[in-house]
PASE-931280 format. One record per atom (N, C-alpha, C, CB): residue in one letter; atom name; z, y, x. Coordinates in nm, 2 decimals. Atoms other than C-alpha are relative to their C-alpha. Last residue first. Glycine has a CB too. Example, Ala and Ser with C-alpha at 12.3 -4.5 7.8 and 13.67 -1.06 7.14 Angstrom:
! PASE-931280
S:N:0.00:-0.11:-0.09
S:CA:0.71:-0.11:1.37
S:C:0.08:0.11:-0.08
S:CB:-0.14:0.05:0.04
A:N:0.00:-0.12:0.09
A:CA:0.78:-0.45:1.23
A:C:0.00:0.12:0.09
A:CB:0.12:0.00:-0.10
! end
This chain:
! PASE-931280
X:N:0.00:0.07:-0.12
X:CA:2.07:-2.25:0.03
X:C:0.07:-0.09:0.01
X:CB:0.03:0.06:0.10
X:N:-0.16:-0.01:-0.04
X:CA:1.93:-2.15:-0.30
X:C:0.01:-0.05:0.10
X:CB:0.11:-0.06:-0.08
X:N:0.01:0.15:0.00
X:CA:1.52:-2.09:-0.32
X:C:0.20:0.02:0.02
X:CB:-0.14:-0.10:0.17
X:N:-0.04:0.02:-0.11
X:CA:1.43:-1.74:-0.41
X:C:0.03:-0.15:-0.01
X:CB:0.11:0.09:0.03
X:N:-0.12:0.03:0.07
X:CA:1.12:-1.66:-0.62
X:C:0.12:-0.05:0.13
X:CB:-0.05:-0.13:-0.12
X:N:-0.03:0.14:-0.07
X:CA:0.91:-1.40:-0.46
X:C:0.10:-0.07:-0.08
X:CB:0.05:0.02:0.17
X:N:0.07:0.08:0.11
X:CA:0.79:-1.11:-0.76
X:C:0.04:-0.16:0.08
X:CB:-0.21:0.05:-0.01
X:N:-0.10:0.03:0.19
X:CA:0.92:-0.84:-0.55
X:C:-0.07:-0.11:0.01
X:CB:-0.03:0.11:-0.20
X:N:-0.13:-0.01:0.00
X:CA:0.91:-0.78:-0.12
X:C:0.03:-0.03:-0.15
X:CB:0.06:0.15:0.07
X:N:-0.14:0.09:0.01
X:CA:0.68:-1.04:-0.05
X:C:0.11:0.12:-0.02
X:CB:0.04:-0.11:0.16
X:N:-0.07:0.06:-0.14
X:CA:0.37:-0.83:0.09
X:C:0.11:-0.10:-0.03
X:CB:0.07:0.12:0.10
X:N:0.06:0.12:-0.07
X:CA:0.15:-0.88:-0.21
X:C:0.08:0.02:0.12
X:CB:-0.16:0.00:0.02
X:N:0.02:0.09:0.00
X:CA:0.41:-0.74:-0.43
X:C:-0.08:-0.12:0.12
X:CB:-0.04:0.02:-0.10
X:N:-0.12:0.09:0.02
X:CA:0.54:-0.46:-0.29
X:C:-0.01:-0.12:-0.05
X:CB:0.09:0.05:-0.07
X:N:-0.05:0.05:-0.16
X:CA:0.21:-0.35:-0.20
X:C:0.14:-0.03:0.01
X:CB:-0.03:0.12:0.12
X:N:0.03:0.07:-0.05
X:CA:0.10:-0.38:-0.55
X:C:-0.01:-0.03:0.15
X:CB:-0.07:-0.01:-0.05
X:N:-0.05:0.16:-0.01
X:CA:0.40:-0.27:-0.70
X:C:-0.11:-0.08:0.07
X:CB:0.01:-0.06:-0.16
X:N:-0.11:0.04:-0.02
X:CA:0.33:0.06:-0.55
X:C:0.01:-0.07:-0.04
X:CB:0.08:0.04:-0.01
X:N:-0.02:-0.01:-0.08
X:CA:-0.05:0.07:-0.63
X:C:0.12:-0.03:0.12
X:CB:-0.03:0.06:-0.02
X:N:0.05:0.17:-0.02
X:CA:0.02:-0.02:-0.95
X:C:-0.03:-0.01:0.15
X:CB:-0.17:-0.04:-0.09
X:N:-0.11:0.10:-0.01
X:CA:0.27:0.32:-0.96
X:C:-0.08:-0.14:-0.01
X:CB:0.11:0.01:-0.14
X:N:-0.15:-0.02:-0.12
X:CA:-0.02:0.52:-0.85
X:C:0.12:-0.09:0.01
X:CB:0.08:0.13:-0.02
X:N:0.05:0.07:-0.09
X:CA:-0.31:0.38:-1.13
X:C:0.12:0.01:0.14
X:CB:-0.16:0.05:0.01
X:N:-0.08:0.16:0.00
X:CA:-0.09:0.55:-1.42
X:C:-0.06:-0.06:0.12
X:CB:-0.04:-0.10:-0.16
X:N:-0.13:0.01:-0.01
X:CA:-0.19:0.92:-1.24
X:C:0.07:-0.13:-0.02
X:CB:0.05:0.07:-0.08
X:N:-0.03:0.02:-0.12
X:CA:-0.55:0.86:-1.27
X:C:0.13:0.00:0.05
X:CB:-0.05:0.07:0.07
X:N:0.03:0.16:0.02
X:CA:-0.55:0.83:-1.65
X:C:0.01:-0.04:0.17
X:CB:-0.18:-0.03:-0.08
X:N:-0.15:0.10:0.02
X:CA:-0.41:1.20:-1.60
X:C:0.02:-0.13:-0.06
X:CB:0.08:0.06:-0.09
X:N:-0.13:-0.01:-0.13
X:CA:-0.71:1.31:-1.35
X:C:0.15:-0.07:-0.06
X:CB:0.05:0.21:0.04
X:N:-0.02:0.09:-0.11
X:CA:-0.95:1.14:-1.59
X:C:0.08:0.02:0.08
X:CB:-0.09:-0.01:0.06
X:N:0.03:0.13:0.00
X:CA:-0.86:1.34:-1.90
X:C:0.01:-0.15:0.14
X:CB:-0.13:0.03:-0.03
X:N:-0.16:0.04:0.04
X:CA:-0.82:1.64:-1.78
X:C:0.05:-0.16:0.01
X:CB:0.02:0.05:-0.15
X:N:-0.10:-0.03:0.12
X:CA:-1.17:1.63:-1.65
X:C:0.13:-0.02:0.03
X:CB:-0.03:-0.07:-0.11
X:N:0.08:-0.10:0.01
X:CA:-1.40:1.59:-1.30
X:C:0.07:0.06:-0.15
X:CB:-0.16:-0.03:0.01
X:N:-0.07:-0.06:0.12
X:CA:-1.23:1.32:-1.13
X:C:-0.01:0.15:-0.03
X:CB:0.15:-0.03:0.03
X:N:0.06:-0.01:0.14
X:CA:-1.55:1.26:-0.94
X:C:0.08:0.03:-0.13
X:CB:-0.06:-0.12:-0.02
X:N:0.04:0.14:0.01
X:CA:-1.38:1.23:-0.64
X:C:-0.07:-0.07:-0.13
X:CB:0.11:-0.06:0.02
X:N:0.00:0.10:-0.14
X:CA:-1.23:1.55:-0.67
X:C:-0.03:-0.15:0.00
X:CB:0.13:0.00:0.06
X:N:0.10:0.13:0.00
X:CA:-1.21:1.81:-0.94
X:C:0.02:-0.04:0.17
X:CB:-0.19:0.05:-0.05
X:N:0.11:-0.01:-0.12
X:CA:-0.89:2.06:-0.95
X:C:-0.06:-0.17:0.02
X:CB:0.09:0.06:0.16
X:N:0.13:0.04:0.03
X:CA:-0.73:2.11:-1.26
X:C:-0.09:-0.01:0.04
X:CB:-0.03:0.04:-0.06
X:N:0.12:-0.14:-0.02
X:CA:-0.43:2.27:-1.14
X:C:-0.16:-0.01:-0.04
X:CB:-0.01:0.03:0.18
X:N:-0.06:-0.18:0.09
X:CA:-0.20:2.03:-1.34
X:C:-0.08:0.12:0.04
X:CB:0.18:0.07:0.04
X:N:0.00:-0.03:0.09
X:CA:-0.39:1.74:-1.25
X:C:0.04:0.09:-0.07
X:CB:0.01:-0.06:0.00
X:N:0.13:0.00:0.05
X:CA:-0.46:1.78:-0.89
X:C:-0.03:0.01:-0.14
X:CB:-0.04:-0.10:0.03
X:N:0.03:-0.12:0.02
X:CA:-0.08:1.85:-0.89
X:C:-0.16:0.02:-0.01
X:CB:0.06:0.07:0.11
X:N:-0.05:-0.04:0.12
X:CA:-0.01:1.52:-1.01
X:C:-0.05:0.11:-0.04
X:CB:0.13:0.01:-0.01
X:N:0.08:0.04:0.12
X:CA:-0.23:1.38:-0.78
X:C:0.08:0.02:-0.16
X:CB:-0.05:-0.16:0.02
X:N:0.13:-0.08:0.02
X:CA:-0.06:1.54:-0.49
X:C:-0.08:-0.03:-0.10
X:CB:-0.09:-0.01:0.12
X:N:-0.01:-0.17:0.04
X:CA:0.27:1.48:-0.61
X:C:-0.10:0.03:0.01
X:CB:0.09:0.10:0.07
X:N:-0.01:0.02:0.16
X:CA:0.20:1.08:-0.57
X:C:0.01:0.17:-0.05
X:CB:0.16:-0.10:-0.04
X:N:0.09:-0.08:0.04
X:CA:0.13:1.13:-0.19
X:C:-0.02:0.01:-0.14
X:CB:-0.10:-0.02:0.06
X:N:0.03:-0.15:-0.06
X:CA:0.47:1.04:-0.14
X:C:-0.17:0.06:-0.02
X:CB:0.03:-0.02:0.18
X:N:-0.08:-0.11:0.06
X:CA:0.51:0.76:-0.37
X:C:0.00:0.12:0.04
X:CB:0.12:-0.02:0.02
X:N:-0.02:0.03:0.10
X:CA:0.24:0.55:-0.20
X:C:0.07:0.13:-0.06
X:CB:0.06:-0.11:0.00
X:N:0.13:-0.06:-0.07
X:CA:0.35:0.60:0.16
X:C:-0.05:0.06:-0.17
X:CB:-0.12:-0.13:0.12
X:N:-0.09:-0.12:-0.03
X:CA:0.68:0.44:0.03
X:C:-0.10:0.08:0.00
X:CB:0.08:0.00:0.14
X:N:-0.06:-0.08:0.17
X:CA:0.51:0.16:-0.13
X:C:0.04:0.16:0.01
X:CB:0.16:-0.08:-0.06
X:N:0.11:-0.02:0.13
X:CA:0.29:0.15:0.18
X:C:0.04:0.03:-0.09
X:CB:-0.08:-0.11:-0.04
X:N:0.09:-0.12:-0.04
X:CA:0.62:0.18:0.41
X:C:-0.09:0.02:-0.10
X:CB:-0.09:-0.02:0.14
X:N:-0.11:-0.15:0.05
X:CA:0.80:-0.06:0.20
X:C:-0.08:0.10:0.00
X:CB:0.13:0.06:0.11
X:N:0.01:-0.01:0.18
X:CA:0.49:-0.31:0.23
X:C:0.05:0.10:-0.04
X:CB:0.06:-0.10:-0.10
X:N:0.12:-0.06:0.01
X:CA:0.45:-0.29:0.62
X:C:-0.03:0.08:-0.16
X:CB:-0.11:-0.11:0.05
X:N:-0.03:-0.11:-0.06
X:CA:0.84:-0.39:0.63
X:C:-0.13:0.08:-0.04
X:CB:0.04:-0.02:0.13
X:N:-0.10:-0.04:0.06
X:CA:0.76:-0.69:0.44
X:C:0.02:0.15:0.02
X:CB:0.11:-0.07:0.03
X:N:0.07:0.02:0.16
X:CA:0.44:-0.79:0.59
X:C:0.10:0.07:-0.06
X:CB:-0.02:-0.15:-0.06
X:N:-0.09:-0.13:0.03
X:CA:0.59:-0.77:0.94
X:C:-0.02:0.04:-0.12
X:CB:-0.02:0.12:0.08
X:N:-0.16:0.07:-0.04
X:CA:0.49:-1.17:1.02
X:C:0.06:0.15:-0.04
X:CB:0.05:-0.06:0.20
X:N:-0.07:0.03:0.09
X:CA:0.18:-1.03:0.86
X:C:0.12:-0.06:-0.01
X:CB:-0.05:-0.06:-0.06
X:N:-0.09:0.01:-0.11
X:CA:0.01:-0.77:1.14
X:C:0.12:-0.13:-0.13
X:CB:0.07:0.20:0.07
X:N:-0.03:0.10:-0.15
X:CA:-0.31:-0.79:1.11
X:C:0.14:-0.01:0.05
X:CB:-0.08:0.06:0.13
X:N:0.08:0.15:-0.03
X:CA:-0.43:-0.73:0.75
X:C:0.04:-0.06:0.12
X:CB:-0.15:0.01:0.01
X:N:-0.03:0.09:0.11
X:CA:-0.13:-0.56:0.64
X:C:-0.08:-0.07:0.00
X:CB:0.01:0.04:-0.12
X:N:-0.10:0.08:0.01
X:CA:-0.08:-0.35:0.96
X:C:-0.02:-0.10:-0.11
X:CB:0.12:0.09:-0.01
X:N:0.02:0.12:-0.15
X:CA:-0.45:-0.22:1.02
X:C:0.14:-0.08:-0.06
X:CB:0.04:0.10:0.23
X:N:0.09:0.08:0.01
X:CA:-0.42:-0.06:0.66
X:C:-0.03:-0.09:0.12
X:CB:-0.09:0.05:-0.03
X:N:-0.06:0.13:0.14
X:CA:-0.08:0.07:0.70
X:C:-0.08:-0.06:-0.01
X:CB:0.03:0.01:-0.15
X:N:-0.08:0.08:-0.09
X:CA:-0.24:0.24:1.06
X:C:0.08:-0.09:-0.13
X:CB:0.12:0.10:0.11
X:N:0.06:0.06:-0.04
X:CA:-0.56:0.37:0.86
X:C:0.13:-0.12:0.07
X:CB:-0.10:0.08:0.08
X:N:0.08:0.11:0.08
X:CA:-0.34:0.51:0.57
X:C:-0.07:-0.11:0.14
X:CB:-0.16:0.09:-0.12
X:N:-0.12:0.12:0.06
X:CA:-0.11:0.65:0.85
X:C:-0.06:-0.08:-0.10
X:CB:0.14:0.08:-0.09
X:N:-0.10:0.07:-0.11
X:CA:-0.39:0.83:1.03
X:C:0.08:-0.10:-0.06
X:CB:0.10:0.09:0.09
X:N:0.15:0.11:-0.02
X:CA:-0.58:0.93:0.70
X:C:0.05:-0.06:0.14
X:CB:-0.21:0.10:0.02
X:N:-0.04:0.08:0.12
X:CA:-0.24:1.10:0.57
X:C:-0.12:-0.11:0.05
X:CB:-0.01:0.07:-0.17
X:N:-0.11:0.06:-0.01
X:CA:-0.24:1.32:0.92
X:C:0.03:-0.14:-0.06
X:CB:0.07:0.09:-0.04
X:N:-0.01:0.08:-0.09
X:CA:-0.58:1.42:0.89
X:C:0.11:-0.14:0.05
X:CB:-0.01:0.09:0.07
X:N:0.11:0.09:0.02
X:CA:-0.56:1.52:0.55
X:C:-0.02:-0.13:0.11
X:CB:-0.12:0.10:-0.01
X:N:-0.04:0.11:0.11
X:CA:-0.23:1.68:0.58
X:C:-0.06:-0.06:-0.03
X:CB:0.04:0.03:-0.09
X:N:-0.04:0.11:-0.15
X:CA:-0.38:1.84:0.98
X:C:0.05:-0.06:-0.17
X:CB:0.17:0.05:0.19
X:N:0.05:0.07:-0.08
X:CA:-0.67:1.97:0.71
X:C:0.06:-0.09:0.07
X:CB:-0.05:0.05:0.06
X:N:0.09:0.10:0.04
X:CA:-0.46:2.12:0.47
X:C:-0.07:-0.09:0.06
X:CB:-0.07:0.04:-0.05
X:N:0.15:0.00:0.02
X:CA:-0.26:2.33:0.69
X:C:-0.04:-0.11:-0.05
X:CB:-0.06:0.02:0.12
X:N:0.09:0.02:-0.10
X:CA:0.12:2.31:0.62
X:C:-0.17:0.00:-0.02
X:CB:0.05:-0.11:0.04
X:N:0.02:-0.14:-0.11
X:CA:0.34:2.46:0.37
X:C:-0.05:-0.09:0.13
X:CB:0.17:0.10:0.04
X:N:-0.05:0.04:-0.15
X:CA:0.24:2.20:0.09
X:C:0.00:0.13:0.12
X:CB:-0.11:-0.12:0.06
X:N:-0.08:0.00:-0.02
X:CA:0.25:2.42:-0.23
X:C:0.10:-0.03:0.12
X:CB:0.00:-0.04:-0.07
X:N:-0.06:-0.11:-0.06
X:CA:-0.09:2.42:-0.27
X:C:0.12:0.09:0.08
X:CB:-0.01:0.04:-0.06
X:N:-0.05:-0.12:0.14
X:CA:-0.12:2.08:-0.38
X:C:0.02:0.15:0.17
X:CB:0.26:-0.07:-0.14
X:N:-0.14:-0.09:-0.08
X:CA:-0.35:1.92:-0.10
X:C:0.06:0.07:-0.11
X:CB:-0.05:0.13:0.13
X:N:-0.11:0.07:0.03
X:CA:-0.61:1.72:-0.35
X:C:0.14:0.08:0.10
X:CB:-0.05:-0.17:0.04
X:N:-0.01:-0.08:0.17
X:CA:-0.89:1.95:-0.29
X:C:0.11:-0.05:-0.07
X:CB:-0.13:-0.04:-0.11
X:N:-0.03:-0.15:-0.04
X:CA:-0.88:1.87:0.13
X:C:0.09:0.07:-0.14
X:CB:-0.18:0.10:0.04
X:N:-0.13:-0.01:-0.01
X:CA:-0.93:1.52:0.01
X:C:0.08:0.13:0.07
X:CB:0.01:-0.10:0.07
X:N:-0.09:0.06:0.07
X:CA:-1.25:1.59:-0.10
X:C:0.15:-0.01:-0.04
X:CB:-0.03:-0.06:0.03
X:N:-0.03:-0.10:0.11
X:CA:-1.33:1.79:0.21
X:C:0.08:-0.02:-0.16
X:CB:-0.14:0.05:-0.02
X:N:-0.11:-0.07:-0.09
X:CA:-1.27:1.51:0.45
X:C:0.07:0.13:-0.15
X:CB:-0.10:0.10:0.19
X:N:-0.07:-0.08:0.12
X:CA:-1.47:1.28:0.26
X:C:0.13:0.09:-0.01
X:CB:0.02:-0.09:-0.09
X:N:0.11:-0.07:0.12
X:CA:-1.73:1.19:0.52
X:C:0.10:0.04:-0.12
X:CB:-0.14:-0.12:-0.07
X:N:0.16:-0.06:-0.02
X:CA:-1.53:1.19:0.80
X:C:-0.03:0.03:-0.11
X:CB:-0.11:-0.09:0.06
X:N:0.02:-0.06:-0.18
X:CA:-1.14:1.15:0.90
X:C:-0.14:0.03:0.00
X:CB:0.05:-0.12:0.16
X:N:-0.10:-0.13:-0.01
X:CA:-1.01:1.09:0.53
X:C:-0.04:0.07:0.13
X:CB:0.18:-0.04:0.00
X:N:0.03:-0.10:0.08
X:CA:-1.27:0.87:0.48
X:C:0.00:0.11:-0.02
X:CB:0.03:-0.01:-0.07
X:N:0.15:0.00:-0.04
X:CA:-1.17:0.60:0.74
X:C:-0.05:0.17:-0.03
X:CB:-0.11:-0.13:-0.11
X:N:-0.05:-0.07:-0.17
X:CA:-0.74:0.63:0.61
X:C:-0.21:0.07:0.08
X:CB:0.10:-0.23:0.17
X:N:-0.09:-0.19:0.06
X:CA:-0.91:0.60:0.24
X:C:0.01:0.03:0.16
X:CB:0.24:0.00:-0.13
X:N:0.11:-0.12:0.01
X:CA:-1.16:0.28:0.45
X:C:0.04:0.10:-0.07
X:CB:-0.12:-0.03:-0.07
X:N:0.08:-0.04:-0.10
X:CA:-0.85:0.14:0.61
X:C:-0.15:0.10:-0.01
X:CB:-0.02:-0.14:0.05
X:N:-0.09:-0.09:-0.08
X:CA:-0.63:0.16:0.31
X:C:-0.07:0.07:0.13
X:CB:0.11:-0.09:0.04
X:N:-0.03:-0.13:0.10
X:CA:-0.87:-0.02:0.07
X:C:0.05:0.10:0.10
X:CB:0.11:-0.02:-0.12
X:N:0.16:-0.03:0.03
X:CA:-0.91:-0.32:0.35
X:C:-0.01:0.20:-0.08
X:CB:-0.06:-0.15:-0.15
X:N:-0.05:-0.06:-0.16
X:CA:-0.51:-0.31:0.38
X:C:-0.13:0.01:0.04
X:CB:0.10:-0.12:0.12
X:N:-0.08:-0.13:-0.03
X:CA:-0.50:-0.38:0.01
X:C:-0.05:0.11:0.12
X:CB:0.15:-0.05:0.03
X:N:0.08:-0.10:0.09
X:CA:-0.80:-0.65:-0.01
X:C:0.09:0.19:0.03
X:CB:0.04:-0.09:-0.21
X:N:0.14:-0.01:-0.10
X:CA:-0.58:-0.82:0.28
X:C:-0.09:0.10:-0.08
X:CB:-0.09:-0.18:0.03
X:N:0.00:-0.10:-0.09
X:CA:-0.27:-0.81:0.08
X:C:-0.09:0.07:0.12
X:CB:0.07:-0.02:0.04
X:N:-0.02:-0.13:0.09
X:CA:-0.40:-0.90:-0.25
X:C:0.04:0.10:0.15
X:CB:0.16:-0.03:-0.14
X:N:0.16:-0.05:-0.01
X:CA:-0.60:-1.21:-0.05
X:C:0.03:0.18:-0.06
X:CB:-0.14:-0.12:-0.12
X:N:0.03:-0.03:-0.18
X:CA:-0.25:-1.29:0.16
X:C:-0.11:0.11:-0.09
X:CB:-0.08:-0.16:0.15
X:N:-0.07:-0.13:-0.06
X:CA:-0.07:-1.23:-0.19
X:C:-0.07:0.03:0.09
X:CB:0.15:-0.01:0.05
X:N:0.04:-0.08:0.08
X:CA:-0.31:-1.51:-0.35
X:C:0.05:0.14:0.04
X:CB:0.03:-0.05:-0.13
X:N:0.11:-0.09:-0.06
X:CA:-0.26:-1.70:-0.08
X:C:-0.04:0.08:-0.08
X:CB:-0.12:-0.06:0.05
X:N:-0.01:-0.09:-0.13
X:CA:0.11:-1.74:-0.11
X:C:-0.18:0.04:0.05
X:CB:0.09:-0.10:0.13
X:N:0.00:-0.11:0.01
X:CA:0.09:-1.90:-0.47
X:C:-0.03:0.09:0.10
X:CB:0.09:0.01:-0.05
X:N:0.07:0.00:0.15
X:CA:0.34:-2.17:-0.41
X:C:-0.06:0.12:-0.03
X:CB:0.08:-0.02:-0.11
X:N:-0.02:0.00:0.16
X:CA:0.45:-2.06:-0.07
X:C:-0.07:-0.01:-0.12
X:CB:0.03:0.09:-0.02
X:N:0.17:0.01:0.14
X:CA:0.31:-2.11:0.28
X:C:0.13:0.00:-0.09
X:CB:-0.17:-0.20:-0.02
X:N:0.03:0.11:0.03
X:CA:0.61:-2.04:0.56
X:C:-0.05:0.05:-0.10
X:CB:0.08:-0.09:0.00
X:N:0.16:0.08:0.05
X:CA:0.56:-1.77:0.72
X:C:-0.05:-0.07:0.01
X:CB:-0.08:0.01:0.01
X:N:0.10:-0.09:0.03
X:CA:0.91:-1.55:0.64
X:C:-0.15:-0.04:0.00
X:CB:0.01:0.09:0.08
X:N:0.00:-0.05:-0.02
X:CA:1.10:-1.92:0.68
X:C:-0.09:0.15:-0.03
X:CB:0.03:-0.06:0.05
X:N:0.07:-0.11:0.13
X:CA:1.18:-2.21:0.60
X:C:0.02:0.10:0.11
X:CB:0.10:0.03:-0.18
X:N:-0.12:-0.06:0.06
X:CA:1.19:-2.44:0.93
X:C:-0.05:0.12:-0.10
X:CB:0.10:0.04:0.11
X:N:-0.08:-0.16:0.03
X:CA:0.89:-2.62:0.97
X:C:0.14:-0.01:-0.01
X:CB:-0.06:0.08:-0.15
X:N:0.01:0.04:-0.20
X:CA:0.76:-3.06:1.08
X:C:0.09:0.22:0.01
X:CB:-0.31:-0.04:0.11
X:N:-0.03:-0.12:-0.04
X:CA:0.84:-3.08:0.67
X:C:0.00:-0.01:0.14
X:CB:0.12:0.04:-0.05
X:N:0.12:-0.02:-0.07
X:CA:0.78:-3.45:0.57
X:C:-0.04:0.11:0.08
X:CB:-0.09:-0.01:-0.08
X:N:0.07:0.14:-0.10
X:CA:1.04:-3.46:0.30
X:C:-0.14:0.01:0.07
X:CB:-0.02:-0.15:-0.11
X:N:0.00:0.11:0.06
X:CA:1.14:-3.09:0.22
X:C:-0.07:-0.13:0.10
X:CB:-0.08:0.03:-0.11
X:N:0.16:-0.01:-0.03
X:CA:1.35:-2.89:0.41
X:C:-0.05:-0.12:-0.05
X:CB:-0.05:0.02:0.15
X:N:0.09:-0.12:0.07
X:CA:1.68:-2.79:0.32
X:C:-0.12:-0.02:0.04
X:CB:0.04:0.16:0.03
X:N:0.01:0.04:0.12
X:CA:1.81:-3.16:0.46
X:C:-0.02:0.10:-0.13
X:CB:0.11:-0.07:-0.01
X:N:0.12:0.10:0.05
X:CA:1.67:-3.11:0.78
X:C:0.04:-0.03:-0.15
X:CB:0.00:-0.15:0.09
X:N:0.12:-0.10:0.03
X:CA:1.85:-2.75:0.81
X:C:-0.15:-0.14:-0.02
X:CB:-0.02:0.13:0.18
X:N:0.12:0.01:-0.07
X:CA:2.19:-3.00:0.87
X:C:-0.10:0.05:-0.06
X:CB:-0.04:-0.11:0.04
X:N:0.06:0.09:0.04
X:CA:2.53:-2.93:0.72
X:C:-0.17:-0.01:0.10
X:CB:0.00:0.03:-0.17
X:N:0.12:-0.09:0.00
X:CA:2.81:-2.82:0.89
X:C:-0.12:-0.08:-0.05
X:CB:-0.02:0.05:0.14
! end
């Protein structure tokens, strides 16, 4: 059996692990902290001053009241956003979710664009379907800055 002192480098007082520093690793913390900032004032937003806003974005389609889908989405933005600045030993998991989270309200800004409904100043064609590429950066960038892509692996 081999010994976990000789996967670790010279001087190492750690065992590798989820948070241990990585080449690079603050740059994720500040992408995931920036993130989880963002998240907390959409989740914020969603519960006061830009309630209505996000009201305009509901595709029609959803069979539930607009308001609890506003309320609802501004709960889970605020609770991804608490999780990615404070919670980072779960970083990974917090990331899915966000990517996940992410993907799912992705139909509403499609349908913003096909019904041609203004919001947030997206006030043309134009800008609602330049808004659309920005969603998938969003998903890689909470898959990135938490650690689930872009990590390199180390062999054991």
């Amino acid at each position: 059996m081999r010994s976990r002192a000789i996967d670790r480098p010279a001087g190492s007082t750690t065992s590798p692990g989820p948070t241990t520093p990585r080449r690079g690793g603050w740059l994720r913390t500040v992408a995931r902290i920036a993130l989880g900032a963002a998240l907390l004032f959409a989740g914020i937003s969603h519960l006061t001053v830009a309630r209505s806003e996000f009201r305009a974005q509901v595709p029609a389609w959803v069979p539930l009241d607009e308001d609890f889908v506003v309320l609802a989405s501004g709960v889970v933005e605020i609770a991804l956003g608490a999780g990615l600045v404070a919670l980072p030993r779960h970083r990974v998991l917090i990331g899915c979710l966000t990517a996940a989270f992410f993907v799912a309200v992705f139909p509403g800004n499609v349908s913003q664009w096909l019904t041609q409904t203004s919001a947030f100043g997206l006030d043309t064609d134009r800008a609602r379907f330049i808004r659309l590429f920005f969603q998938p950066l969003l998903v890689l960038s909470a898959l990135w800055s938490t650690g689930v892509i872009g990590r390199r692996r180390t062999p054991r």
